[in-house]
Phi, psi and omega in degrees: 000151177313173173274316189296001184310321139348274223305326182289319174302321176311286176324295144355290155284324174334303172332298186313315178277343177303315203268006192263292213300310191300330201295336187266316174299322173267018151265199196278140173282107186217176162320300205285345186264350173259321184294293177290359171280337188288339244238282165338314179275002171258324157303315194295295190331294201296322176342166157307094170072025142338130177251151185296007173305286205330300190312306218280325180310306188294002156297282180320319200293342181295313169296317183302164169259151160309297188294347160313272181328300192285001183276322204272298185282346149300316161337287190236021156274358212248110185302341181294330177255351196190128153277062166232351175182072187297124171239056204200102170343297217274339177269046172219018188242269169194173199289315189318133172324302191320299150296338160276331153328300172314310195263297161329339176270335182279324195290285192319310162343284210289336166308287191285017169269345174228047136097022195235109162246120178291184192282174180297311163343286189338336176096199174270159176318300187295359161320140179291280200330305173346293192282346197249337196269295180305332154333296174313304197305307196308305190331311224259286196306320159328291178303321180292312181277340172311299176308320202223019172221355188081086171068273212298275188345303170303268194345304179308314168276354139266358159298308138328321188282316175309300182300310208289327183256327186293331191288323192204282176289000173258017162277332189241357189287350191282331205253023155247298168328321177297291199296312146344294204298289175337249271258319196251045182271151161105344176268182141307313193316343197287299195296313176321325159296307170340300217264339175275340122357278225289320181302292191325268170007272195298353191269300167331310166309310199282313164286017166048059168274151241204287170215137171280134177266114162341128186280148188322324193114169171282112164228111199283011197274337190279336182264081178310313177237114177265122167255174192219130177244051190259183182257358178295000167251020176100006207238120159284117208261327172281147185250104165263189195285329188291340153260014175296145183259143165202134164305339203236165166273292196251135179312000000 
């Protein structure tokens, strides 16, 4: 391998806790889910060329409450209380089941092709943290193979990190960031979006996707009877690395 590789790998993670800590913020709000976004977001803060999202977050995150938090994010993630920021892939595609099936099958697909099955618990695939967790995960295995698999190997995991942003979060994350930055001022959420932008963005640029075709939009008007996939019915939308099922011992 070049001698920077160490230096690429490095980077890499780095990458990884950005996409490690939103996956936690835009998941279910508990103690132990605060202790490590605070913990993350002081390792990310500190890095090399730190964007002021991050300070601002590892500020906000200093202060926050749970019941703050779980308050903030039933507003406006929960379709059942609120059509304003659906954090969930397939409703910025369409309301119809069917279709939303279709695009839920393809995400999964696209798991167990790198050895990733979420837990049964887990909710939907297309869930934001979700999809932010395999990021972290793609991130991590990436950074393994610069070190310890070669070329062919890098190539295989980005070719998945392509398909994972041209395909599915950088179609919609531009229209859930947008919608965030309105609604959620005066929150974390507001620099979180900032920064979930800004994560989409650098990945897309470093794997030189060139242009994303937008997802079609959100329309609450379509979503006759709101439903709801939050945790305010008991149900955890997030995956963390510790229930990922993986074909490998090491990313």
């Amino acid at each position: 391998m070049p001698p920077l590789a160490p230096a690429h790998a490095e980077d890499l993670e780095r990458r990884a806790v950005r996409a490690e800590l939103l996956a936690i913020l835009f998941g279910p709000a508990s103690e132990g889910a605060l202790a490590l976004a605070r913990e993350l977001s002081a390792v990310a803060a500190e890095a090399p060329g730190a964007q002021l999202e991050l300070l601002q977050l590892a500020a906000l995150l200093a202060q926050l409450d749970v019941p703050t938090w779980d308050s903030h994010r039933v507003q406006l993630f929960s379709v059942g209380t609120s059509v304003d920021c659906p954090a969930f892939e397939t409703a910025y595609f369409a309301a119809e089941a069917h279709r939303q099936s279709h695009r839920m099958a393809d995400l999964a697909g696209l798991y167990r092709a790198f050895g990733v099955v979420p837990a049964p618990s887990s909710g939907r695939p297309d869930d934001l943290p979700v999809e932010l967790e395999f990021l972290a995960f793609m991130l991590r295995k990436e950074a393994f193979a610069v070190i310890h698999g070669g070329a062919p190997r890098v190539a295989q995991v980005q070719k998945g990190l392509r398909i994972l942003l041209r395909d599915h979060l950088g179609r919609w994350v531009p229209l859930l960031a947008g919608r965030l930055q309105q609604r959620a001022a005066g929150t974390f959420f507001g620099p979180a979006a900032r920064l979930l932008q800004q994560v989409v963005d650098d990945e897309a640029a470093r794997l030189g996707i060139d242009a994303i075709e937008p997802a079609p939009g959100f329309d609450p008007a379509a979503w006759e009877t709101p439903r709801s996939h939050g945790p305010e019915l008991g149900v955890s939308s997030f995956v963390s690395l510790d229930q990922l099922v993986t074909g490998e011992v090491a990313p």
